[in-house]
C-alpha positions, 0 to 999 in steps of 0.5 A: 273449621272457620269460614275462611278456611273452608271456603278455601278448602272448597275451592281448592277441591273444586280446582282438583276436581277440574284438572282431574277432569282435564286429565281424563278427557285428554286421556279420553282424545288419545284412545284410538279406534278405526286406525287410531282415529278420534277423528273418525267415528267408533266402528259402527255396523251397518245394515241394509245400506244402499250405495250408488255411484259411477264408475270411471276411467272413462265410464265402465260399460253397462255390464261392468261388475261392481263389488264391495268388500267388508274391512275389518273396523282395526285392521282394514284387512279384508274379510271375505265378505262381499256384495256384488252388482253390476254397472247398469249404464254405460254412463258408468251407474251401479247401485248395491244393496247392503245387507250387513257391515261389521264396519263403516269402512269397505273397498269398492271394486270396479272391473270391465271395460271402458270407454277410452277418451284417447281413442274415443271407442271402448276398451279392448280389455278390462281394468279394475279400480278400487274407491276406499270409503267410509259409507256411514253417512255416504250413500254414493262413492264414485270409483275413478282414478282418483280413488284408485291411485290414493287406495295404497298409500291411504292404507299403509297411513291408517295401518303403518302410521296410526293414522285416522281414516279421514286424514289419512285419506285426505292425505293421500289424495292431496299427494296424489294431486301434487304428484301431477303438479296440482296443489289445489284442494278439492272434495272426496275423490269419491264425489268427482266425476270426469262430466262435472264443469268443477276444477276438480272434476277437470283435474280428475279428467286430466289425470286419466288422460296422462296416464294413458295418453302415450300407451294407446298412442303404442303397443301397450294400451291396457295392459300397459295402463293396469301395469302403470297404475299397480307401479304408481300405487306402490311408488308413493305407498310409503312416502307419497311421492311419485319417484319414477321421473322417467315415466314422468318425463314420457308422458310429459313429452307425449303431452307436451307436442300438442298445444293446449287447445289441440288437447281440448279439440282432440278429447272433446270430440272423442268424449262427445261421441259417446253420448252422455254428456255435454259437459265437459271440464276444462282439463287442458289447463292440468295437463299443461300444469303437469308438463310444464312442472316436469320440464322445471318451467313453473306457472304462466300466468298474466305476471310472466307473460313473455318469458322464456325458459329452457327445458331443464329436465335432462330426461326428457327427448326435448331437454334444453328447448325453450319455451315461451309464455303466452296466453297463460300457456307455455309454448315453443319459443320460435324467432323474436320470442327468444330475444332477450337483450345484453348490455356492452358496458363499454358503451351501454349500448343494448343487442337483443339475444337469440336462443337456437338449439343450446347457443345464445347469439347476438341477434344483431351485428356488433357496433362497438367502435374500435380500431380496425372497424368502419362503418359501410361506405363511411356513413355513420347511418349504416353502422346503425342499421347494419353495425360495425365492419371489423378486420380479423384481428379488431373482431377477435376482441369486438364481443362484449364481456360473457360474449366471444367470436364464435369458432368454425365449429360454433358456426356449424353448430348453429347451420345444423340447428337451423336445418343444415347447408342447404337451407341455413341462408334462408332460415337465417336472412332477415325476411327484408333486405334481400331475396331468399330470407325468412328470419324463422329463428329471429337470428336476422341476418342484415345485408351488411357488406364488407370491406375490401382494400379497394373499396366497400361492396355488397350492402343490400345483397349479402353478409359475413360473419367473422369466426375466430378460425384461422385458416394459416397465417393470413386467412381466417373463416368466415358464413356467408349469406348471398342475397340469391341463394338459401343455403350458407357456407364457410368460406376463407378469406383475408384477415385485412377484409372487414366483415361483420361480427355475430357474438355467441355467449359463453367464454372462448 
C-alpha cells in the first residue's frame, strides 16, 4: 500500500472510530436509572446519615414525630423501612439519625401539632406533611407546605412519565407555585422556611396562610385543612394544574376583604407571639398576586397605576366589582377612581364616566346643544357648569352613540346600588352646591334647575334627571334630588319641563 493510500485508510479508520464513539455515548445518555434520569445520580446506599431540618405549617410543636421512610431507587415505592424522631423545639427543629438507604431517594413524615398563623395559638388537631428529597448530598430537608403540596405530582412524573427526580421535582413545585399566581423561580422547597426575609420564603408563608385562612375563620379548621390538601394533591397530580376554581374562588374572596397592610398587621402580630422570630417575610404581596389572578385583574404595578377593572370571575360572591390600582395593590374603586371618560363625536366634547354596581353612567349631565335644550337662566356660564336642560322629546335622542336615557327600571337600579331611597340623595348630591350631598360614588349630581313654561327655577337647591318612562301621553318620569332631603324618588311630571339628562351606557 502507497503512502497515499494509507494515510487515507488511517484517516477513514480514525473518522469510524469517532463516530462509534459517539454512538455509545449517546446510547450511553439514554440508559436510564433512579426514574429514568441521567441527570440524577445512579442509585446510591447511604450509610450512617444525619438529616435536620424543621418542620413547617407554622412550625410543629416540640414533641411533633418526624420520620423518614426508605424508597425504593426504580420504583419510589415504599419499603418499609423507616427511621423515627421527634421534633425538639417548638421552632419546628428535628434531627435524625440514619443507620442505612437502599437509595438516595426517601419521604420525610411530619406529624403533630402546629402553631397556626391565622389564630396565633396552637393547632387543635395534628396534621401530617410529606418533603420527597434526594439526601445524597443534602443534610437538611425542610418539610412545609411547599414539599408537601408538589409530593404527588412529583411522583407520578418520575413513575408514570419517565421523568428524572430533579426535573420532575422542579416541575412539580414550579407548577405548585404558578397554581397560586407566582411565576418566579426559586430554590428546593426543602431549603425555604416561613422565617426567612427571601421572596421564596415570603411566598411559602403566603401559600400557608391561603390555604387555611377561610377554614379557621369557620367550622372546619384541621380537618378541613388535611381535607384541602389531600384534594389539592390529587387536582394537579396528572397534569399540574389546579382545576378546583370554586375553591380557588372562596378563598380568593376570604382574602380579598382585606387590604394588603391589614394581612401584614394581622399575621405579623399572630406570628410574633410566638417567639421565635422577628423576621417575618413580606408575603402580603403573594396573597394579593393569588386574588388579584382569580379575579382575572393582572399585575399592578408603576405602569398601570390608576386602572380600573371589573371582577371578571363569575364564581366569586364579588363578581363584577371594580377595583382600582393604587400603590401597586389593587383596591375597591369607590367614587372618582371609577371615571373614565367618553367622547360625543357630535361635538367632541368629553364626560367623565362612573361604574356603580354593573351600570356605567355619565358622571356629568349632558351638554349637547339641540332643539328643545337651553341653558339655565339663558346663560351659556351655567350649561358649562351644570349642562344642558332638555324637554322630554329632545333628551330622548340627547346620550351620545353607545350611550341612552335610562328607564325608570335603570333608575331604580342605580337608587339600590347605592343604598336604597332613603339615602340615594345623599349618596349621589355632589358634596358642594347644596346641603345633604356626600358624592360617595363620584356619580356628582349638580343643583341644575329646571325649566317650567314660566320661567327657570331651583339652580343651587335641587335636580332632575330625565328617564325615558312615560307616564301616559303627556308625562314621563324623572329622579329627584332636593337640596333638603337624602333620599331620592321618581316622580312624574310634563314632557314640555326641560330638566337634566344623566346618560347610561349600553344601548336602549
Amino acid at each position: 500500500m502507497n503512502k497515499i493510500l494509507q494515510n487515507k485508510f488511517f484517516a477513514l479508520e480514525t473518522i469510524c472510530f469517532l463516530c462509534l464513539s459517539l454512538i455509545l455515548c449517546v446510547a450511553c445518555s439514554s440508559d436510564s436509572s433512579a426514574g429514568g434520569s441521567t441527570e440524577d445520580e445512579t442509585i446510591v446506599a447511604l450509610k450512617d446519615k444525619t438529616i435536620t431540618g424543621v418542620s413547617q405549617k407554622g412550625p410543629f410543636v416540640k414533641g411533633s414525630s418526624v420520620t423518614v421512610q426508605e424508597l425504593d431507587g426504580e420504583t419510589f415505592a415504599q419499603t418499609g423501612k423507616s427511621f423515627k424522631g421527634k421534633i425538639i423545639s417548638d421552632a419546628g427543629d428535628f434531627e435524625l439519625d440514619i443507620k442505612s438507604l437502599i437509595s438516595q431517594y426517601v419521604l420525610i413524615e411530619a406529624n403533630g401539632y402546629f402553631f397556626n398563623e391565622i389564630t396565633g395559638g396552637k393547632s387543635n388537631a395534628p396534621i401530617t406533611l410529606n418533603a420527597f428529597s434526594n439526601i445524597k448530598e443534602r443534610d437538611n430537608v425542610n418539610i412545609n407546605l411547599l414539599t408537601h403540596l408538589a409530593y404527588e405530582r412529583t411522583l407520578y412524573l418520575v413513575t408514570k412519565e419517565d421523568m428524572s427526580f430533579s426535573k420532575a421535582k422542579k416541575q412539580a413545585e414550579q407548577e405548585v407555585l404558578k397554581s397560586f399566581g407566582i411565576e418566579e423561580e426559586f430554590n428546593d422547597a426543602e431549603e425555604l422556611n416561613i422565617f426567612g426575609t427571601e421572596n421564596a420564603n415570603a411566598a411559602l408563608l403566603a401559600i400557608s396562610i391561603l390555604m387555611q385562612k377561610d377554614l379557621f375563620e369557620g367550622d372546619e379548621q384541621e380537618a378541613g385543612l388535611s381535607e384541602r390538601l389531600t384534594n389539592y394533591s390529587l387536582d394537579i397530580e396528572t397534569d399540574g394544574v389546579w382545576n378546583d376554581i370554586e375553591i380557588q374562588t372562596k378563598i380568593a374572596d376570604g382574602v380579598s376583604f382585606y387590604t394588603l397592610e391589614e394581612h401584614r398587621a394581622r399575621y405579623t402580630e399572630n406570628i410574633a407571639q410566638w417567639g421565635i422570630s422577628t423576621e417575618i417575610p413580606a408575603f402580603e404581596k403573594y396573597i394579593g398576586v393569588f386574588w388579584w389572578t382569580n379575579y382575572g385583574l393582572g399585575a399592578c404595578n408603576a405602569e398601570n397605576g390608576g386602572e380600573v377593572k371589573p371582577n371578571t370571575n363569575e364564581l366569586s360572591e364579588k363578581f363584577q366589582k371594580y377595583y382600582v390600582c393604587k400603590n401597586e395593590n389593587w383596591q375597591v374603586a369607590e367614587g372618582k377612581d371609577l371615571h373614565d371618560v367618553v367622547i360625543d363625536t357630535r361635538d367632541g366634547k368629553a364626560y367623565k364616566t362612573i361604574q356603580i354596581g354593573s351600570q356605567t353612567w355619565m358622571a356629568e349631565n349632558m351638554n349637547y346643544e339641540k332643539a328643545g335644550s337651553y341653558c339655565y337662566d339663558d346663560d351659556p356660564a351655567n350649561c358649562e357648569k351644570y349642562g344642558r336642560l332638555y324637554t322630554w322629546g329632545a333628551a330622548l335622542n340627547a346620550c351620545p352613540e353607545g350611550y341612552h336615557l335610562p328607564t325608570a327600571e335603570e333608575f331604580a337600579t342605580l337608587i339600590s346600588n347605592v343604598g336604597g331611597e332613603e339615602i340615594a340623595g345623599k349618596m349621589l348630591k355632589s358634596s358642594t352646591g347644596y346641603g345633604h350631598g356626600v358624592d360617595k360614588y363620584g356619580f356628582s349630581a349638580l343643583p341644575a334647575g329646571f325649566l317650567i313654561p314660566d320661567g327657570y327655577f331651583g339652580a343651587g337647591r335641587s335636580t332632575y334627571f330625565w328617564n325615558a318612562t312615560e307616564d301616559g301621553e303627556w308625562n314621563a318620569y324623572y329622579l329627584g334630588l332636593r337640596y333638603d332631603i337624602e333620599n331620592a324618588d321618581l316622580f312624574s311630571n310634563s314632557k314640555e319641563f326641560a330638566i337634566s339628562v344623566r346618560c347610561l351606557r349600553g344601548s336602549n
